[in-house]
gemmi code that builds the backbone of each chain (N, CA, C; Angstrom):
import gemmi

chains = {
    "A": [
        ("UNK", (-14.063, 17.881, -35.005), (-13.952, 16.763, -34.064), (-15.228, 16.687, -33.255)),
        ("UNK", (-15.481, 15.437, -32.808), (-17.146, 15.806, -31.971), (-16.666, 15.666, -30.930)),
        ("UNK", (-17.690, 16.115, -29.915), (-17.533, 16.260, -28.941), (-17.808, 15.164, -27.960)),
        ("UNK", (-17.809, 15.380, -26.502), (-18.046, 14.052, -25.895), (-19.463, 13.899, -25.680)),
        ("UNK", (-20.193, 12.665, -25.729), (-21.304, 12.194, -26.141), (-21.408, 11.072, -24.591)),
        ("UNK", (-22.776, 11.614, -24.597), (-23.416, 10.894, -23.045), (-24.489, 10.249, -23.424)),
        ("UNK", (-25.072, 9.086, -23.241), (-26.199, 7.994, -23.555), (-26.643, 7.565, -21.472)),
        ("UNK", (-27.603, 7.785, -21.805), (-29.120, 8.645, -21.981), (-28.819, 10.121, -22.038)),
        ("UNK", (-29.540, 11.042, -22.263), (-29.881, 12.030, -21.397), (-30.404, 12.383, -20.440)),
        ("UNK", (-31.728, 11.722, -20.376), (-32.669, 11.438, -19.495), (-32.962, 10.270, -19.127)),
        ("UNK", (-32.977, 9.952, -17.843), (-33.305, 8.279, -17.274), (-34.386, 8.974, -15.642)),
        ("UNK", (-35.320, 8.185, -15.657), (-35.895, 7.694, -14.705), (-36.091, 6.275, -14.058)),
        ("UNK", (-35.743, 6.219, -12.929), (-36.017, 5.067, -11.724), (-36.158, 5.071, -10.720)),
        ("UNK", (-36.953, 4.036, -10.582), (-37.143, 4.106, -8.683), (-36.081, 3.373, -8.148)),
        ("UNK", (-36.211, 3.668, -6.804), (-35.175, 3.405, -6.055), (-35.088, 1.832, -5.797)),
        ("UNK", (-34.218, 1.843, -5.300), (-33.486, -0.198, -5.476), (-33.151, -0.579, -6.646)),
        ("UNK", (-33.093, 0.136, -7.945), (-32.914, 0.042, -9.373), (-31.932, 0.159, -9.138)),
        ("UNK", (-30.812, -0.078, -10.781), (-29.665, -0.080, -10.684), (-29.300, 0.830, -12.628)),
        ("UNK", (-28.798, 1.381, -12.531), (-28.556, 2.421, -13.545), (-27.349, 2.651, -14.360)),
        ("UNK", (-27.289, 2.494, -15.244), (-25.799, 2.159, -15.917), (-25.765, 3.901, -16.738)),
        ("UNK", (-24.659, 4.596, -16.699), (-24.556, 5.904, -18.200), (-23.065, 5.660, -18.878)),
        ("UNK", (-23.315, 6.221, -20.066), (-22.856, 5.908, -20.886), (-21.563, 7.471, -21.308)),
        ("UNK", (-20.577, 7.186, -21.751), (-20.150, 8.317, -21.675), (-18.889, 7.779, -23.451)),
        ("UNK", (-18.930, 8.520, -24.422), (-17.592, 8.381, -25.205), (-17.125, 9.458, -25.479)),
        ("UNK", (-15.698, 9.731, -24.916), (-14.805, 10.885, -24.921), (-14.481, 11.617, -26.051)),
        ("UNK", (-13.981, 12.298, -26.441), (-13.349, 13.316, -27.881), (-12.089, 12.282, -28.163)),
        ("UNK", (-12.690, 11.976, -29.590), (-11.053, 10.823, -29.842), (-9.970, 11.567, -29.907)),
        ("UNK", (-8.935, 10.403, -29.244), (-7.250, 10.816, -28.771), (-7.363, 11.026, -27.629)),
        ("UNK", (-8.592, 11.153, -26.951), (-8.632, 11.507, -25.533), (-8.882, 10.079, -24.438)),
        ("UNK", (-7.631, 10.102, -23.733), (-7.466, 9.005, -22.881), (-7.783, 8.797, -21.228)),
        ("UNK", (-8.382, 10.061, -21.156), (-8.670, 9.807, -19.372), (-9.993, 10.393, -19.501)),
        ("UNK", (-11.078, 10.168, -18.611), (-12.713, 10.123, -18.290), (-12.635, 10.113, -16.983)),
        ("UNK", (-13.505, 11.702, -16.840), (-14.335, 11.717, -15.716), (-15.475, 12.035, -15.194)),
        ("UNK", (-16.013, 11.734, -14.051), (-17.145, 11.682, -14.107), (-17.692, 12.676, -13.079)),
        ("UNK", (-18.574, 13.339, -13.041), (-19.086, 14.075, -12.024), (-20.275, 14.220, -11.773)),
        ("UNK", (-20.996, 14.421, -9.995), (-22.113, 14.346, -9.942), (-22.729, 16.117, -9.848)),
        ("UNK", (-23.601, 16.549, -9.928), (-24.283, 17.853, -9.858), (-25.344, 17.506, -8.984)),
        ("UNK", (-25.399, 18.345, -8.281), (-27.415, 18.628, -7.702), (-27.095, 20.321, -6.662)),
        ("UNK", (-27.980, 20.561, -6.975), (-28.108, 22.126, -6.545), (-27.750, 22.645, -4.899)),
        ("UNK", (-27.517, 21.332, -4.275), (-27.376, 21.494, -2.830), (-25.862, 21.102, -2.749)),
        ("UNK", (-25.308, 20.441, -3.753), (-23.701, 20.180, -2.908), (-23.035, 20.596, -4.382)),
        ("UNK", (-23.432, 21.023, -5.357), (-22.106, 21.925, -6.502), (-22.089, 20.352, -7.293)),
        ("UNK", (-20.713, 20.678, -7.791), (-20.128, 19.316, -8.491), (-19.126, 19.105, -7.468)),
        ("UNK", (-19.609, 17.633, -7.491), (-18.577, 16.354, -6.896), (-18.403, 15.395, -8.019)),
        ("UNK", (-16.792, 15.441, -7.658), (-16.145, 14.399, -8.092), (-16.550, 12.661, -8.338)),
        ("UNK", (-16.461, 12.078, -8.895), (-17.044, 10.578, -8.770), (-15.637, 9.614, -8.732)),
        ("UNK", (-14.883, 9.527, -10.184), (-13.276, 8.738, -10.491), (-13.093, 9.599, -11.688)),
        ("UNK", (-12.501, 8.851, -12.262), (-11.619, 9.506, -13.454), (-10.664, 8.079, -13.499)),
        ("UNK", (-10.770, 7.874, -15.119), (-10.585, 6.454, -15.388), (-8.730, 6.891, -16.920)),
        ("UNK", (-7.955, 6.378, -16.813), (-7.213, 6.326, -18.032), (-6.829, 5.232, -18.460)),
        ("UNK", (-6.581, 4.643, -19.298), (-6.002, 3.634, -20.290), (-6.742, 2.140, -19.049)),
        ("UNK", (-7.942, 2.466, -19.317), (-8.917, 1.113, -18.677), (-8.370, 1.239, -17.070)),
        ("UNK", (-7.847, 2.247, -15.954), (-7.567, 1.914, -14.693), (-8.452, 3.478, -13.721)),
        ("UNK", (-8.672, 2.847, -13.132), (-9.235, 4.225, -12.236), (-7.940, 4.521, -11.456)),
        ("UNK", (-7.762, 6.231, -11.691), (-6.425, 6.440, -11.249), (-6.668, 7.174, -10.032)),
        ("UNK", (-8.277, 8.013, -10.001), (-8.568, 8.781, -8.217), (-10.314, 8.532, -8.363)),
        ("UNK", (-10.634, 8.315, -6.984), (-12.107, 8.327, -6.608), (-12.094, 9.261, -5.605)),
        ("UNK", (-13.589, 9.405, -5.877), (-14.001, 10.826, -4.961), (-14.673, 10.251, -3.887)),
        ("UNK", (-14.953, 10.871, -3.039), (-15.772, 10.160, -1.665), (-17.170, 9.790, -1.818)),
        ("UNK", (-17.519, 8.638, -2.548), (-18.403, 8.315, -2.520), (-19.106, 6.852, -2.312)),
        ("UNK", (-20.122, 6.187, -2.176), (-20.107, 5.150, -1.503), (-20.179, 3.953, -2.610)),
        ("UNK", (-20.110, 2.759, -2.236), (-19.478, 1.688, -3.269), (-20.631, 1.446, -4.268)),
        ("UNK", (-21.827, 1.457, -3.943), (-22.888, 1.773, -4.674), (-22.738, 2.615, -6.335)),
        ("UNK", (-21.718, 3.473, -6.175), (-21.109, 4.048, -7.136), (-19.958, 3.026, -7.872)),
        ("UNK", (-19.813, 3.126, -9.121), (-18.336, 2.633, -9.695), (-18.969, 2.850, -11.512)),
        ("UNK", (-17.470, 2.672, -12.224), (-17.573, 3.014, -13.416), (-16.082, 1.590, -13.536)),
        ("UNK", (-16.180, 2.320, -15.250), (-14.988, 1.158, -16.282), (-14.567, 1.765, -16.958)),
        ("UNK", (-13.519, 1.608, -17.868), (-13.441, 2.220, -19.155), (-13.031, 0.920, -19.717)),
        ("UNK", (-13.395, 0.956, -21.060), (-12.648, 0.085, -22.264), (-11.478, 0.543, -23.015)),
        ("UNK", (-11.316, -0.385, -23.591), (-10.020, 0.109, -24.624), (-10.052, 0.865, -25.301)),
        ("UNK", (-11.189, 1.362, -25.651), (-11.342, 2.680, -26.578), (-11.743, 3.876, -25.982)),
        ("UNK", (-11.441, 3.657, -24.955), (-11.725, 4.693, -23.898), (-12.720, 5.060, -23.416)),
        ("UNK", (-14.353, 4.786, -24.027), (-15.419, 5.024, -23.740), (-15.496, 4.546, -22.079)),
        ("UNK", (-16.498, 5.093, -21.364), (-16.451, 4.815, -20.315), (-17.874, 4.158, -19.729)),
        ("UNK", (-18.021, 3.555, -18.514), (-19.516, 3.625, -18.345), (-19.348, 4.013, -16.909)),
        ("UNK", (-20.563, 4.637, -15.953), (-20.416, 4.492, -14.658), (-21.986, 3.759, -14.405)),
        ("UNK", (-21.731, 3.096, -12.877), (-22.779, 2.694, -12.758), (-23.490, 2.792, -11.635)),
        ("UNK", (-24.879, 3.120, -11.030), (-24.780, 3.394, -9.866), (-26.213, 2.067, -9.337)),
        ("UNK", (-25.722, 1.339, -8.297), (-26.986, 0.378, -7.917), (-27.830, 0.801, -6.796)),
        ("UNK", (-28.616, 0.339, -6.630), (-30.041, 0.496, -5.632), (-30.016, 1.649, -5.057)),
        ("UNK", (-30.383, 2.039, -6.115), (-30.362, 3.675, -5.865), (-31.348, 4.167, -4.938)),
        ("UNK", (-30.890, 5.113, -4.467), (-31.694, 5.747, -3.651), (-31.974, 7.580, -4.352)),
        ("UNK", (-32.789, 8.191, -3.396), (-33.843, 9.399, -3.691), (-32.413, 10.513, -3.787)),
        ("UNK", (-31.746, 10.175, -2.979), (-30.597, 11.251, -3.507), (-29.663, 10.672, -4.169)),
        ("UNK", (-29.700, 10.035, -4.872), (-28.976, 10.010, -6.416), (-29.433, 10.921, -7.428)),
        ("UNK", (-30.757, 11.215, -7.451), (-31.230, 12.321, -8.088), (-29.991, 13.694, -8.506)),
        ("UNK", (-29.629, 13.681, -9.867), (-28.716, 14.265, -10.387), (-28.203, 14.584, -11.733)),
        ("UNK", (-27.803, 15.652, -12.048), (-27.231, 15.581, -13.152), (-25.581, 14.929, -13.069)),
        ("UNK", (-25.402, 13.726, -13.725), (-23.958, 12.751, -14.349), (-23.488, 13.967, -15.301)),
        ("UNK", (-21.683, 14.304, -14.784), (-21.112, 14.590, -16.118), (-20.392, 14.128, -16.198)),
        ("UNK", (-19.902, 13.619, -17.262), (-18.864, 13.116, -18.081), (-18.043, 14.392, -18.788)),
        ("UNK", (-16.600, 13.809, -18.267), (-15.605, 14.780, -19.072), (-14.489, 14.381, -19.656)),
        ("UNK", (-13.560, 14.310, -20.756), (-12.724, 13.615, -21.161), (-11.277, 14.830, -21.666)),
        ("UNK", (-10.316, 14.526, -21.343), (-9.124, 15.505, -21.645), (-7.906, 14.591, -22.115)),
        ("UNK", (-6.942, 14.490, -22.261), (-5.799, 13.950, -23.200), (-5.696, 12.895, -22.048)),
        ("UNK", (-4.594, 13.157, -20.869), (-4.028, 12.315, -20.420), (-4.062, 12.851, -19.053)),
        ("UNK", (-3.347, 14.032, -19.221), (-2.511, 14.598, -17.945), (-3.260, 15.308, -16.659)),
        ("UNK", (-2.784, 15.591, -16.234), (-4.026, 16.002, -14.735), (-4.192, 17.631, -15.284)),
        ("UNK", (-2.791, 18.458, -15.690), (-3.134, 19.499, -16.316), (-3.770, 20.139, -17.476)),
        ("UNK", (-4.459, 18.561, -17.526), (-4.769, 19.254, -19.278), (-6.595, 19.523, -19.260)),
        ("UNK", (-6.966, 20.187, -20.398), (-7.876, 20.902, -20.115), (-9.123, 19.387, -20.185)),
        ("UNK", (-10.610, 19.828, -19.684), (-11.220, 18.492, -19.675), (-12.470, 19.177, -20.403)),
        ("UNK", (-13.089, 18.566, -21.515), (-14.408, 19.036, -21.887), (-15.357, 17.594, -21.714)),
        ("UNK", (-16.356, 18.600, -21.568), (-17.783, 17.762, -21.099), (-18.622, 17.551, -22.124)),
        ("UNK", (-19.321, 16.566, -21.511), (-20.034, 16.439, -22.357), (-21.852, 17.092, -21.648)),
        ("UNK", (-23.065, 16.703, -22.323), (-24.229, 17.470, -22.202), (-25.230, 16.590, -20.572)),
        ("UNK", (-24.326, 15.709, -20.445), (-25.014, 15.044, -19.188), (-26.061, 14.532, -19.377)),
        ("UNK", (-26.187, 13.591, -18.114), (-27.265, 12.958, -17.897), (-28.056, 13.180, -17.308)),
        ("UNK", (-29.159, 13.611, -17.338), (-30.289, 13.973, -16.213), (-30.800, 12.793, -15.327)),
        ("UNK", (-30.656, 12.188, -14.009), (-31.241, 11.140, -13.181), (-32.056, 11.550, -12.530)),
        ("UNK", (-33.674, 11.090, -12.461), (-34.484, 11.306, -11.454), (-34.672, 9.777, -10.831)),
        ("UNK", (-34.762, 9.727, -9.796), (-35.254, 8.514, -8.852), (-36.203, 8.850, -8.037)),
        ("UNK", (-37.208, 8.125, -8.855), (-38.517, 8.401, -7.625), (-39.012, 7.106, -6.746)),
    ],
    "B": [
        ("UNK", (-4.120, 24.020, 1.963), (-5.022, 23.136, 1.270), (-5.720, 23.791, 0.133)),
        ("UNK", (-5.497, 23.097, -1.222), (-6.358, 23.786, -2.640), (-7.639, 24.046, -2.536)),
        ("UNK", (-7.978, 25.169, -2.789), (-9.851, 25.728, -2.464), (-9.765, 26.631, -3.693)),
        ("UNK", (-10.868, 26.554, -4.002), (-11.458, 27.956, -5.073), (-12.437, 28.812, -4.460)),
        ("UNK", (-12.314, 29.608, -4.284), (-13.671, 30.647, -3.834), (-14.035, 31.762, -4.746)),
        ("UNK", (-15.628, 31.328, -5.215), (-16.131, 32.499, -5.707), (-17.040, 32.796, -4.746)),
        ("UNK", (-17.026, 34.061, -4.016), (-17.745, 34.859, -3.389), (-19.159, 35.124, -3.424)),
        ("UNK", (-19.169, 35.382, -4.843), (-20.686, 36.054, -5.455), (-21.809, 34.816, -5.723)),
        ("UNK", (-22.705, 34.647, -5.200), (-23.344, 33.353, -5.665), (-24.240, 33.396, -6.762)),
        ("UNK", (-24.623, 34.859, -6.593), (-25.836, 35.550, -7.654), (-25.440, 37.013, -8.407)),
        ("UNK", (-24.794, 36.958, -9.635), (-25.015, 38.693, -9.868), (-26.193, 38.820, -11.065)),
        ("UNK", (-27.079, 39.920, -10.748), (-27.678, 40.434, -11.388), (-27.327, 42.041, -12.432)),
        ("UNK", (-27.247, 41.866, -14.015), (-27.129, 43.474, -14.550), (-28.414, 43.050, -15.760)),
        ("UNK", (-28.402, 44.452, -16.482), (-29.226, 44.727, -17.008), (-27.976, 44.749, -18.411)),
        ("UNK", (-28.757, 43.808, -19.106), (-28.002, 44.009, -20.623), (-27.184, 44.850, -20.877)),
        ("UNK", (-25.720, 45.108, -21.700), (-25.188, 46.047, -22.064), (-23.803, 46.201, -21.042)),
        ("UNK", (-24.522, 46.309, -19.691), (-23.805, 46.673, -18.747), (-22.315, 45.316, -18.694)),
        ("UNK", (-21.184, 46.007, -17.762), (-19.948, 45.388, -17.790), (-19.520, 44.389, -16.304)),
        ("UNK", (-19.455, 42.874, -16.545), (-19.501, 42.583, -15.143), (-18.757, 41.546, -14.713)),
        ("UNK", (-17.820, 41.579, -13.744), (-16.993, 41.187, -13.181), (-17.314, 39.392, -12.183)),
        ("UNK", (-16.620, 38.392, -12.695), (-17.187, 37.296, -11.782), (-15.332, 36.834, -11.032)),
        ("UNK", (-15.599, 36.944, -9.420), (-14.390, 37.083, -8.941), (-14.146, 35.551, -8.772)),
        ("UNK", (-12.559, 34.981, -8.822), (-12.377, 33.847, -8.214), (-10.843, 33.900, -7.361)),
        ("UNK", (-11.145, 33.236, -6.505), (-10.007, 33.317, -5.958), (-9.433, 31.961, -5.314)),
        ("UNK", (-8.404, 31.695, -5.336), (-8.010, 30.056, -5.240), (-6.184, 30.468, -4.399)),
        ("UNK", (-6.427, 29.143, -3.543), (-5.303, 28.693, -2.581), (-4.937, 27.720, -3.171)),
        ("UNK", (-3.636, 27.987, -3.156), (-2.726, 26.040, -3.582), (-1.174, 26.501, -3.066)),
        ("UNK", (-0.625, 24.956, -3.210), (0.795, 25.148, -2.309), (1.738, 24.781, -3.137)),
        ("UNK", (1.040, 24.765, -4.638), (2.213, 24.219, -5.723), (2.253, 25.603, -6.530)),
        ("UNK", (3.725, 25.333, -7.127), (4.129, 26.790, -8.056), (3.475, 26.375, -9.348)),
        ("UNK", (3.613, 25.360, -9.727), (3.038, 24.983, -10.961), (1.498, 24.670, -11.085)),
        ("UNK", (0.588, 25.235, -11.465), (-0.847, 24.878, -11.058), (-1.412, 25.680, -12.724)),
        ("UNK", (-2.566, 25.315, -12.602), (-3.692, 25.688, -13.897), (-5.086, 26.213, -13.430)),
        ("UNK", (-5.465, 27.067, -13.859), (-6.692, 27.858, -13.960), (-7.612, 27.794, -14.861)),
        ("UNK", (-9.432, 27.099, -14.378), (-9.655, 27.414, -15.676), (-10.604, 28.192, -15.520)),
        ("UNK", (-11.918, 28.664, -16.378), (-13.549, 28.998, -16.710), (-13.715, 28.448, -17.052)),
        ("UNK", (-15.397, 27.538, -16.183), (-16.271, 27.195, -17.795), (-17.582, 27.439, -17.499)),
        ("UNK", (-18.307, 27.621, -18.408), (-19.964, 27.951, -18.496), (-21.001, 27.476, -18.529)),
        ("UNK", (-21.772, 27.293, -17.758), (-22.920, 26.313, -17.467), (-24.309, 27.187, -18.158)),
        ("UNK", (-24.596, 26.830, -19.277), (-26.226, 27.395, -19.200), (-27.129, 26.523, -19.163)),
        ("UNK", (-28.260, 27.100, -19.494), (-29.484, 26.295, -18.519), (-29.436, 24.744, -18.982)),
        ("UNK", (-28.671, 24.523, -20.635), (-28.954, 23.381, -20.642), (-28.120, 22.449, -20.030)),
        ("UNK", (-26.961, 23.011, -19.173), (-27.016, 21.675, -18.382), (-25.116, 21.729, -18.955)),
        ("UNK", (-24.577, 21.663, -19.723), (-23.775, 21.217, -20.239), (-22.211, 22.126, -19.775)),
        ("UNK", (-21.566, 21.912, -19.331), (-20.300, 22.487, -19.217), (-19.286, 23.010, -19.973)),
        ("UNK", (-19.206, 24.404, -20.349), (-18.659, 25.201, -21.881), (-17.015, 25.381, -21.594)),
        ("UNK", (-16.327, 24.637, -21.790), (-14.837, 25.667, -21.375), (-14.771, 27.230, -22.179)),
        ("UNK", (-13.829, 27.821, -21.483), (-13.901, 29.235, -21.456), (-12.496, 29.791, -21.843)),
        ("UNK", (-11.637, 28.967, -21.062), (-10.419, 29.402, -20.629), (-8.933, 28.673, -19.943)),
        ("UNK", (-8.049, 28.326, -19.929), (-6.653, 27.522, -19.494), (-5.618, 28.182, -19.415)),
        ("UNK", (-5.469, 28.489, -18.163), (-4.118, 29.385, -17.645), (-3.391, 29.213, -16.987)),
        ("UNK", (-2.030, 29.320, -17.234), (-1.121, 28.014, -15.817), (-0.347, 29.503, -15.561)),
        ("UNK", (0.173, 28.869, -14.326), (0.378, 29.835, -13.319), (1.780, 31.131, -13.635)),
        ("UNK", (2.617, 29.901, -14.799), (4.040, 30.799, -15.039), (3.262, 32.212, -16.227)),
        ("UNK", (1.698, 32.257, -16.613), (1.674, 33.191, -17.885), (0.120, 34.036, -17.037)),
        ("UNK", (0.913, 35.162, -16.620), (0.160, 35.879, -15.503), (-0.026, 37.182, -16.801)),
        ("UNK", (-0.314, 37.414, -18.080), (-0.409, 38.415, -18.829), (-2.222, 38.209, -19.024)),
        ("UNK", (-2.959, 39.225, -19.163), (-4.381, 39.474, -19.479), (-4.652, 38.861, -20.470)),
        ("UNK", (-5.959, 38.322, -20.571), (-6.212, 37.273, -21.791), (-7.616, 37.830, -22.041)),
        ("UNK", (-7.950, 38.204, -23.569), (-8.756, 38.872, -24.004), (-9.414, 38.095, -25.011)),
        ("UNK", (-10.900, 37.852, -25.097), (-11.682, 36.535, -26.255), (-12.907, 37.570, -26.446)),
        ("UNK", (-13.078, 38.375, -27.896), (-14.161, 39.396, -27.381), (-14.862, 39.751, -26.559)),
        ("UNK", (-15.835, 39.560, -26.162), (-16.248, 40.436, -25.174), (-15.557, 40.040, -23.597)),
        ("UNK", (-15.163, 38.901, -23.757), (-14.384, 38.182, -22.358), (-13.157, 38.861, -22.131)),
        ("UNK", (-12.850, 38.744, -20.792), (-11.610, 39.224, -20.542), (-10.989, 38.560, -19.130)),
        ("UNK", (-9.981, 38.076, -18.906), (-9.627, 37.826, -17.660), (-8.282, 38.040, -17.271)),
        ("UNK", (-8.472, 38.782, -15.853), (-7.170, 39.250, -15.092), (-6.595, 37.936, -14.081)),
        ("UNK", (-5.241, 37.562, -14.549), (-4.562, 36.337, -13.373), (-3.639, 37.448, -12.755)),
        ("UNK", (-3.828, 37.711, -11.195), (-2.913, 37.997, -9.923), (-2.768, 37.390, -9.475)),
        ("UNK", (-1.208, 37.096, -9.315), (-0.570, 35.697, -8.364), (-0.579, 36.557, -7.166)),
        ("UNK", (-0.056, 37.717, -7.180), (0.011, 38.457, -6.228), (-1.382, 38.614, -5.168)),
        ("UNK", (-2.850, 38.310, -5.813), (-3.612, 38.552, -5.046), (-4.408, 37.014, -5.292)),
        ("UNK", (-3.496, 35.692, -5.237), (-4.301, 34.345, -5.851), (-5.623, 34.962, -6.373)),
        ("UNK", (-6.083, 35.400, -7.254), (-7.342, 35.666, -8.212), (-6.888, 35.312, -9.362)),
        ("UNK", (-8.349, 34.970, -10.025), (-8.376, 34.610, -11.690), (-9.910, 35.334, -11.875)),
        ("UNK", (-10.028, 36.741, -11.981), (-11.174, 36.982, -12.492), (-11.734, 37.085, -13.981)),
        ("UNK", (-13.198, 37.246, -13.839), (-13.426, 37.021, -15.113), (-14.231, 38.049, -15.659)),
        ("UNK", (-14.739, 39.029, -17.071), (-14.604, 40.305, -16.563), (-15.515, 40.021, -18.079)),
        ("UNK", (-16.658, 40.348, -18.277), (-18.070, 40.308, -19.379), (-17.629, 42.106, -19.957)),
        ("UNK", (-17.887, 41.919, -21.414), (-17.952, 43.448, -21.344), (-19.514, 43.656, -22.294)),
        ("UNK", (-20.500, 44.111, -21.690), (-21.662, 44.932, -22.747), (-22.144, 43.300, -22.862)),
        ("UNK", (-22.266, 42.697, -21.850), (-23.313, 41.584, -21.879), (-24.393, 41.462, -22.019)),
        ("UNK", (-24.489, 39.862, -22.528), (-25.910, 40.129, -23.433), (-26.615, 39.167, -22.961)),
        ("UNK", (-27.917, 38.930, -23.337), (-28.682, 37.727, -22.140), (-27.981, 36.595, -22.464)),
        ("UNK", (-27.731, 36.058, -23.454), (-27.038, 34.976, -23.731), (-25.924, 34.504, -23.112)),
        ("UNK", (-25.435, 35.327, -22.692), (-24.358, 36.036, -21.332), (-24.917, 34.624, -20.184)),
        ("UNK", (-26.284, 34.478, -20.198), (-26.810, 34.145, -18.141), (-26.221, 32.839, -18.443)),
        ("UNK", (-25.844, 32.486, -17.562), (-25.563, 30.989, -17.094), (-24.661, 30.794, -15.045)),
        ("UNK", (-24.238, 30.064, -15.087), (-23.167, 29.812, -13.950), (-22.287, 28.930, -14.937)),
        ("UNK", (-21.274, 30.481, -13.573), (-19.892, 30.075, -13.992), (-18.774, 29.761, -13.467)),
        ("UNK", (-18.082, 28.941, -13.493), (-17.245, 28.002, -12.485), (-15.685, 28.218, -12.850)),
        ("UNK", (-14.920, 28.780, -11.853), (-13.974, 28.716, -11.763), (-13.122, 27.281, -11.046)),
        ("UNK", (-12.038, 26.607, -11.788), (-11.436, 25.759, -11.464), (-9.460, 25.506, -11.301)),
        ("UNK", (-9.258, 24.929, -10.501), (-7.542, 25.105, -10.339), (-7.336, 23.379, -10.616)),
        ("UNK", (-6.042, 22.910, -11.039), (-5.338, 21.731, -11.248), (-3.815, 22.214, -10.635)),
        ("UNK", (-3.083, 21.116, -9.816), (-2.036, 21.354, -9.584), (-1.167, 20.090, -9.773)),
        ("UNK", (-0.035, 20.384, -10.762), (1.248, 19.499, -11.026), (1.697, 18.634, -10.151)),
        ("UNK", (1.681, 19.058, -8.744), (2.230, 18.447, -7.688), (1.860, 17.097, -7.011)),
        ("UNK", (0.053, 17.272, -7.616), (-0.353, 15.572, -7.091), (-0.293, 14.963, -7.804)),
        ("UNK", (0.130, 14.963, -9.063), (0.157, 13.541, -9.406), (-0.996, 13.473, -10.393)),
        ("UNK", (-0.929, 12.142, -11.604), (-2.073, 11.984, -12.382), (-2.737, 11.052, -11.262)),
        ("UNK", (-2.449, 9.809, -10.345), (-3.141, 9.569, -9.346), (-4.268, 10.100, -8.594)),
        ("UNK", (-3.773, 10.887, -8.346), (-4.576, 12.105, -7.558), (-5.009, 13.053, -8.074)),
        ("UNK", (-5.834, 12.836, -9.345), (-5.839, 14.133, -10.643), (-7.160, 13.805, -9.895)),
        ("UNK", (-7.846, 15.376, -10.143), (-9.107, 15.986, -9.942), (-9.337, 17.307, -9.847)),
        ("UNK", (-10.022, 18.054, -10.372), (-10.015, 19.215, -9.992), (-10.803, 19.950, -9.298)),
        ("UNK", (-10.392, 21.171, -8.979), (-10.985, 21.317, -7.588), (-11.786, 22.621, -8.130)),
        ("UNK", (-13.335, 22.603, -7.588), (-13.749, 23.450, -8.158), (-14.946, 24.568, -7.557)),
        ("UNK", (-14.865, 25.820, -7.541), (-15.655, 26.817, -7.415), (-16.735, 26.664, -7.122)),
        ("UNK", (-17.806, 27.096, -6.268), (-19.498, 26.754, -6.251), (-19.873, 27.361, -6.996)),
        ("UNK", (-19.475, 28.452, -7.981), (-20.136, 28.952, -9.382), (-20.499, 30.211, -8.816)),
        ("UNK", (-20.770, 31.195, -10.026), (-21.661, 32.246, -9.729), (-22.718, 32.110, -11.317)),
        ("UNK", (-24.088, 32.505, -10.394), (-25.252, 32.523, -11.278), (-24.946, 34.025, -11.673)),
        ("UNK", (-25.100, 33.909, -13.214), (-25.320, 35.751, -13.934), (-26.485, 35.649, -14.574)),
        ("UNK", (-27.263, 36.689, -14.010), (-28.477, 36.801, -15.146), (-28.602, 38.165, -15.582)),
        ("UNK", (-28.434, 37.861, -16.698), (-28.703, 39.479, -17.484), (-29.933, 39.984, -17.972)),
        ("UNK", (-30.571, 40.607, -17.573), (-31.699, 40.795, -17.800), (-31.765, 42.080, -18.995)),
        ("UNK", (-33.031, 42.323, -20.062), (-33.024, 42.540, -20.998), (-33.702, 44.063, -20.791)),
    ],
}
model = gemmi.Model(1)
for chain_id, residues in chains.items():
    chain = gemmi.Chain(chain_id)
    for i, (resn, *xyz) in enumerate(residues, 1):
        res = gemmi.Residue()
        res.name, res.seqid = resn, gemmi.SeqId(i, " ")
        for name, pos in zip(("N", "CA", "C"), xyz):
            atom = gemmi.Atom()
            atom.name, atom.element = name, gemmi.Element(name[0])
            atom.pos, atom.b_iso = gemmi.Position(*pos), 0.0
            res.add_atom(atom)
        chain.add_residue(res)
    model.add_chain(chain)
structure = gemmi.Structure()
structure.add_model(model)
structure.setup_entities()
């Protein structure tokens, strides 16, 4: 089975840009989430999307948002970005349930300069 | 309130050697899940491990090993004769039944960095 697959890996932009990533889950797998990394605050949460609805968002500002489609692939998107958006995006996808296990995929690397 | 705490932010051993990464987690539901997963340098998040709270017996994956005490909320994680391939950060995480797929997220560990040096 493959695994979950992230488009870009690497993206650069300057700030006031607007940045779309790409995320498609392990098929059969119906809920996507997303998480931010940077070395000063761990991983934070972003949403987590199932059958096309965002079911929880994390505290972050509206500048942030994502989708999913019917096939579950997801996108998130982040606009006019600023210098701390700088981050690694992960994407993670698991069956359905809140207990069920979630695998990731290899992330996105964001620099904004 | 659900928290994970790993203590250790950095352990350092020397190849071979046997080494312990502690986690320890608060929650107010009986029904909850435990996991590991492994970060190496490239970036990518490895699962490790999935343990819910009713199956508290030792779980052994060669050289891996991990002890669940409800009695002492821990889920440690326990390297044996590690090898550099071993280094990464590693993140302990909890899920609990009680909120809801609404409120699904999991709550997770600040990691501990292992570097095994050769």
């Amino acid at each position: 089975k493959a695994g979950v697959t992230q488009t870009p890996r690497y993206l650069i932009k300057t700030r006031g840009q607007q940045v779309t990533l790409s995320c498609s889950p392990i098929s059969g797998h119906r809920s996507v989430s997303w998480y931010q990394q940077t070395p000063g605050q761990g991983l934070q949460f972003l949403f987590e999307y199932f059958s096309e609805t965002q079911r929880n968002k994390g505290n972050f500002p509206g500048r942030f948002s994502g989708r999913q489609f019917s096939n579950s692939r997801s996108e998130m998107n982040v606009s006019t970005l600023e210098l701390g958006d700088s981050a690694l995006y992960l994407c993670a996808s698991s069956r359905a349930q809140v207990t069920d296990t979630q695998y990731f995929g290899p992330g996105t690397r964001l620099t904004v300069l | 309130a659900q928290k994970v705490t790993q203590a250790q932010t950095e352990i350092s051993v020397v190849e071979k050697e046997d080494v312990t990464l502690d986690c320890v987690y608060e929650t107010r539901d009986t029904t909850y899940y435990l996991f590991w997963y492994k970060q190496p340098p490239s970036g990518e998040l490895v699962f490790l491990i999935r343990r819910n709270s009713f199956d508290e017996q030792n779980e052994i994956s060669g050289r891996y090993s991990w002890n669940f005490q409800k009695s002492t909320s821990s889920f440690n994680f326990t390297i044996t004769a590690s090898q550099v391939v071993d280094s990464a950060v590693y993140f302990c995480a909890l899920s609990e039944a009680w909120v809801g797929d609404s409120n699904y997220q999991l709550i997770w560990g600040a990691g501990t960095k292992l570097i095994i040096k050769p």
